[in-house]
C-alpha positions, 0 to 999 in steps of 0.5 A, spaced: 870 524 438 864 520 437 860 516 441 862 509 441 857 506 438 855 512 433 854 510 425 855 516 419 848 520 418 848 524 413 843 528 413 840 531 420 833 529 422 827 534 422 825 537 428 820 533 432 814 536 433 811 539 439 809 534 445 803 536 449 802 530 455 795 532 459 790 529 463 794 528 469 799 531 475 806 535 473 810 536 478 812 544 477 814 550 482 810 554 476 803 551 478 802 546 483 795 544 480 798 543 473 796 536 469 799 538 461 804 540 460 808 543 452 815 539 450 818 543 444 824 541 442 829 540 448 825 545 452 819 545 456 815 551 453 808 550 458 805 547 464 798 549 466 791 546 466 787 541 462 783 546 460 788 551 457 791 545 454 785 544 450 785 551 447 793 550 446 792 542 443 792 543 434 794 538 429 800 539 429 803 536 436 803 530 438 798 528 444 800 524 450 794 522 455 798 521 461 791 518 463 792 519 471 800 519 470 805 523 474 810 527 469 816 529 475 823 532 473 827 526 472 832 523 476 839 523 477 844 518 481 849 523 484 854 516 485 855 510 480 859 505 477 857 504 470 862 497 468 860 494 474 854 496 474 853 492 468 858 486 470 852 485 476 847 485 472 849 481 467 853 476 473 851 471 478 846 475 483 848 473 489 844 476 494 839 471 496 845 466 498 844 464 505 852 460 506 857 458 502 854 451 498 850 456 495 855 460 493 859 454 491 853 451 487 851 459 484 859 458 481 858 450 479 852 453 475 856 459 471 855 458 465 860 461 458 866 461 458 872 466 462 872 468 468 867 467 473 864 473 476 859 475 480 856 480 486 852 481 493 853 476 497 853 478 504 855 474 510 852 478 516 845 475 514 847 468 514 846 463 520 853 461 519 858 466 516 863 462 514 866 463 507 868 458 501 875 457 500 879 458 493 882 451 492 874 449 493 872 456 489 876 453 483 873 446 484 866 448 482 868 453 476 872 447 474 879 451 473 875 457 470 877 464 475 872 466 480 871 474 483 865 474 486 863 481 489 861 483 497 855 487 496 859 492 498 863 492 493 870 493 498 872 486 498 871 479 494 872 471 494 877 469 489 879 462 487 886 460 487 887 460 479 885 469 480 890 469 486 896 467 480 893 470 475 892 477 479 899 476 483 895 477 489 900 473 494 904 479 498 899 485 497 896 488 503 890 485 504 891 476 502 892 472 507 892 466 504 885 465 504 879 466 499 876 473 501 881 479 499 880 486 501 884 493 500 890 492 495 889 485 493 882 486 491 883 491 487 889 488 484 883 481 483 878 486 481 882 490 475 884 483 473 877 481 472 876 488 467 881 485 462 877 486 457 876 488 450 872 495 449 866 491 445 864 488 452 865 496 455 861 498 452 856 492 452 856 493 460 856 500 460 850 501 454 846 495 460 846 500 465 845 506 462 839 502 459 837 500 466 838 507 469 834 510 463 828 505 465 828 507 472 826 514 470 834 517 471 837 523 466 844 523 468 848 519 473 855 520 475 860 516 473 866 515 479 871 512 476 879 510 479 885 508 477 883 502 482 876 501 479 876 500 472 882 505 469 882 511 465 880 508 458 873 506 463 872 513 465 873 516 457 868 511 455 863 512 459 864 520 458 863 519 450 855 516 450 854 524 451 856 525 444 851 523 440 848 525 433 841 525 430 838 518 429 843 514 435 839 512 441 840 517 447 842 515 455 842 519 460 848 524 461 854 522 465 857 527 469 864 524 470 869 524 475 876 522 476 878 519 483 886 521 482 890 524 488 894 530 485 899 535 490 899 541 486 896 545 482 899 544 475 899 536 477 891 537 477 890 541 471 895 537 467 891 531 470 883 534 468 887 535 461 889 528 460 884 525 461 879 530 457 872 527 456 869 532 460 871 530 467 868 534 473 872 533 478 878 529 481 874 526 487 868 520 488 871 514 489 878 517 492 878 512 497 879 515 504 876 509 508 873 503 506 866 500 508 862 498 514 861 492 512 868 489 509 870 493 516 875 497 513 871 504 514 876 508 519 874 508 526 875 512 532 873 506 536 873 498 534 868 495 530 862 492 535 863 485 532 871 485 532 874 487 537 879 493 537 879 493 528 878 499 526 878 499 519 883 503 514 885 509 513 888 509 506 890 517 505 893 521 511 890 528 513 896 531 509 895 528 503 888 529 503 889 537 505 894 538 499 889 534 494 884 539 495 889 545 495 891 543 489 883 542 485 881 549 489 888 553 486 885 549 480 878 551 480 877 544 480 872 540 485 876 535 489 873 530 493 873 523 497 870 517 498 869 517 506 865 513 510 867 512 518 868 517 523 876 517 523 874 517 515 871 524 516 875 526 521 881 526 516 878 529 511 875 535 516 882 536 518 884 537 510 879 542 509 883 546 515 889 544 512 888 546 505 883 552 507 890 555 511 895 553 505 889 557 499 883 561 503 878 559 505 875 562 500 877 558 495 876 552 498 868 554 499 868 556 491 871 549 488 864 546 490 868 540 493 863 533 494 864 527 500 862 521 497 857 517 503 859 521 510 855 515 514 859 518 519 858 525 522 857 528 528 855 535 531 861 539 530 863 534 523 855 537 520 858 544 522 864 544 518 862 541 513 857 546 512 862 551 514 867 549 508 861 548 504 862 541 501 856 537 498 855 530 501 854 525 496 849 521 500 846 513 499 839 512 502 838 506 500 845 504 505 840 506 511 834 501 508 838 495 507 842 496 513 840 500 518 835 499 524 835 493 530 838 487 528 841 490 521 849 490 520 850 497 522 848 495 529 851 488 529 858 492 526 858 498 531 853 499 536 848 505 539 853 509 534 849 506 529 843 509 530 847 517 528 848 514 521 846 517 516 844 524 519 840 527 513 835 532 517 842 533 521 845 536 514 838 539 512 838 543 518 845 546 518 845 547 510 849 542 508 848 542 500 846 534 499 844 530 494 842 523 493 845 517 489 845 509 490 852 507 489 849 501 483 851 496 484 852 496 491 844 498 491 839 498 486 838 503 481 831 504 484 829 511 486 823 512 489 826 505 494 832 510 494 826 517 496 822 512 501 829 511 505 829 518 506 822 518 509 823 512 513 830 513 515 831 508 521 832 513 526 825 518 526 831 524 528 833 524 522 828 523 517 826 529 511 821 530 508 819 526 500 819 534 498 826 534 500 828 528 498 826 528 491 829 535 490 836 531 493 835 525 488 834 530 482 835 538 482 841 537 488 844 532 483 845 537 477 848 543 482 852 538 486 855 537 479 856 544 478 851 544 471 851 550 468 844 550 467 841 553 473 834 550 471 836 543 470 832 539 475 825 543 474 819 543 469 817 550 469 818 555 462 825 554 459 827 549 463 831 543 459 825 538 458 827 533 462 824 528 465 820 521 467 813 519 466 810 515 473 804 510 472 802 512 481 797 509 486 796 515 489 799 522 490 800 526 497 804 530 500 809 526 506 813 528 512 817 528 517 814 531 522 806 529 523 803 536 525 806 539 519 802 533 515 795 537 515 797 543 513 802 541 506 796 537 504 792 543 504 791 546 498 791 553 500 799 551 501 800 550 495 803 544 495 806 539 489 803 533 490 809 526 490 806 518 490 805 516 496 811 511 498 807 508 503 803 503 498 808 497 498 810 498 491 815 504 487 811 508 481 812 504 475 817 509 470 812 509 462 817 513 459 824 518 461 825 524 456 832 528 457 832 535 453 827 532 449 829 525 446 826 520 449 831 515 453 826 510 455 818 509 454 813 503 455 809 500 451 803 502 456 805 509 455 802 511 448 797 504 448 
């Protein structure tokens, strides 16, 4: 199948000549002093010193001078969500909006024709939280429909005319009001994707774009029938298959969130959908969100008396998913935030391990999506089944600590979320992603959380946490090339390019601060992320061909 935008070449381009990057900082386990580094075709060849790469250096490589830069195994996102992505970058911006007139006055400015559309507005930052009405949403379009997205992406503002034409009145989650959550904001949602695959492909193409230049090589693509449909997942699966003379993107790694109860229902499922996909799991919905208060609770929200959220599958349902994607060899996995959430979802594990083995439950490789909520006994048994939880960082930086929304919607039990050292230590398998875009596509901001977690118990290191947001994610995605993820001799020479400040070796734990910085422990050395700016990405390379690259890199 080509890729979607692909055009007949009709004859192969020559292979590009060797790359040698020199004059700067590798980070590689093969030599912690390393400054160049060799790229020849899709694989790195050689690291080493600058003074061995002179004697390496001949006509016929192209030379880079890194001039300082940092040369870092490249990025991957272990959660994303290319269409909407897109659709946000490319829609009204909405996270600056401070009440409802700003709102009203963001849609009354909508230029173009179609719907109105637009993301992250947030509420719980506003003096008054009150929302716009439709009838008042309708009025400043000027009759065009509007779905503006919550930041979290699990509710929406709608106008009256998208109430029609999306059949919202009698779904779960209407009340009659501007603001749709559960099964109206999906249906509200999909009516807004009604759309030709040219702009598909024009959002998908804008956020790999975006993705390329912030220094990621893959990302993985959650798709669901609720989030934009099968053709959605197919599409963005086919910017994998390229040929010589197309542009490159990162590597989707795409997943299906799709409930099956059997075996065959699983691998019938897999087949249909072709394009690669590597499991049934990501945005199954168990639960919903903290913020939109559908996340499943044991106890009801600080903020709304005894709500407790949602819970969307039963323990039984969850249970014979994973049975059935763990007989099929298949990773299985749910998207699942509160403590209820998880508790169903632990419950399914015992379930499916008692209907298949727990053997078979541990060798599917199943991934968690968020788990912002775990205790003690969650962390061991998630560790037990080995299950990969599929973490967001940025979730911690933009809503946890005092004040913030976690603490405002639940409390003290806020300040247990996110427990990533808790993971770590019980060896949890992690990776990292931003859930784009309900955060931004922006590492190193994504690493940084990890240092500065909110709550001191639960901080990692930026070692640890630049290995979950890179080599974790290609073992979470059961990638079958054991050296993705790193820059040593045979590895895939993927990677990205940093202009930085500084580099240094930051930690949790003060007093093993001395001693990583000192070079006899022979440590890699990682920006420093206490400068107040994110290193700036000057070229990203996957396998060999260069994604992205700023004018300063060869200037």
């Amino acid at each position: 199948m080509p890729r979607p935008d692909a055009t007949p070449v009709p004859n192969a381009a020559p292979r590009p000549a060797p790359v040698l990057y020199r004059n700067g900082s590798v980070y590689t386990a093969a030599n912690p002093f390393a400054t160049a580094m060799l790229v020849d075709g899709d694989t790195v060849a050689w690291v080493g010193s600058e003074q061995a790469a002179s004697s390496i250096a001949d006509s016929s490589m192209e030379i880079i001078d890194l001039r300082g830069a940092l040369v870092a195994p490249g990025f991957v996102d272990s959660h994303i969500h290319l269409t909407e992505t897109g659709i946000a970058l490319d829609s009204l911006q909405l996270g600056t909006a401070t009440s409802a007139r700003a709102l009203l006055d963001a849609v009354a400015s909508a230029g173009g024709e179609g719907p109105v559309l637009g993301h992250g507005w947030d509420e719980s930052t506003w003096a008054d939280p009150a929302l716009p009405s439709a009838e008042e949403l309708e009025r400043a379009s000027g009759g065009r429909p509007v779905y503006l997205s919550r930041v979290d992406v699990h509710s929406a503002l709608v106008s009256t005319s998208l109430v029609q034409s999306a059949e919202l009145r009698g779904r779960d989650g209407y009340d009659g009001g501007a603001r749709v959550m559960r099964a109206a904001h999906d249906a509200a949602r999909l009516a807004t994707r009604q759309m030709p695959q040219d702009a598909l492909k024009r959002h998908q193409t804008r956020a790999l774009a975006e993705a390329a230049a912030n220094g990621y090589v893959a990302v993985a693509e959650m798709g669901a029938p609720h989030i934009g449909g099968a053709d959605d997942v197919r599409l963005a699966a086919r910017w994998n298959e390229v040929g010589p003379g197309v542009q490159r993107f990162p590597e989707v790694l795409p997943y299906w969130g799709e409930l099956v109860s059997s075996e065959v229902e699983a691998r019938s499922l897999v087949e249909q959908l072709g394009a690669g996909i590597r499991g049934l799991a990501g945005d199954l919905n168990i639960d919903g969100s903290i913020g939109s208060r559908t996340a499943a609770l044991r106890a009801g929200y600080s903020d709304a008396g005894q709500e407790c959220g949602s819970l969307y599958l039963s323990a039984d349902q969850a249970a014979a998913h994973l049975a059935a994607c763990s007989l099929a060899g298949i990773q299985g996995g749910f998207h699942v935030i509160g403590d209820a959430g998880l508790d169903a979802a632990l419950e399914a594990l015992d379930l499916a391990a008692k209907e298949v083995g727990e053997q078979r439950v541990r060798a599917a490789g199943h991934r968690f999506e968020h788990v912002e909520m775990a205790d003690a006994a969650a962390v061991a048994k998630l560790a037990h089944y080995s299950v990969t939880v599929s973490a967001q960082p940025s979730f911690d930086s933009a809503w946890g600590g005092a004040g913030a929304l976690y603490e405002r919607r639940l409390g003290e039990r806020s300040r247990s979320m996110n427990p990533f050292a808790a993971f770590y230590s019980a060896g949890v398998p992690v990776c990292f992603g931003s859930d784009s875009p309900v955060t931004p596509l922006r590492p190193w901001s994504s690493v940084r959380a990890c240092v500065e977690h909110h709550n001191p118990e639960q901080r990692i290191s930026a070692r640890a946490a630049f290995l979950g947001h890179t080599r974790a994610g290609w073992r979470a995605a059961r990638h079958t090339n054991p050296m993705a993820g790193q820059l040593v001799p045979g590895a895939p020479a993927s990677f990205a390019v940093w202009e930085v400040e500084e580099l240094m070796v930051q930690v949790a734990d003060g007093r093993v601060q001395s001693w990583s910085t000192d070079p006899r422990a022979r440590t890699p050395l990682l920006p420093a992320l206490d400068t107040g700016s994110d290193p700036v990405c000057l070229q990203t390379v996957k396998d060999g061909a260069e994604l992205f690259a700023s004018p300063a890199l060869r200037s």
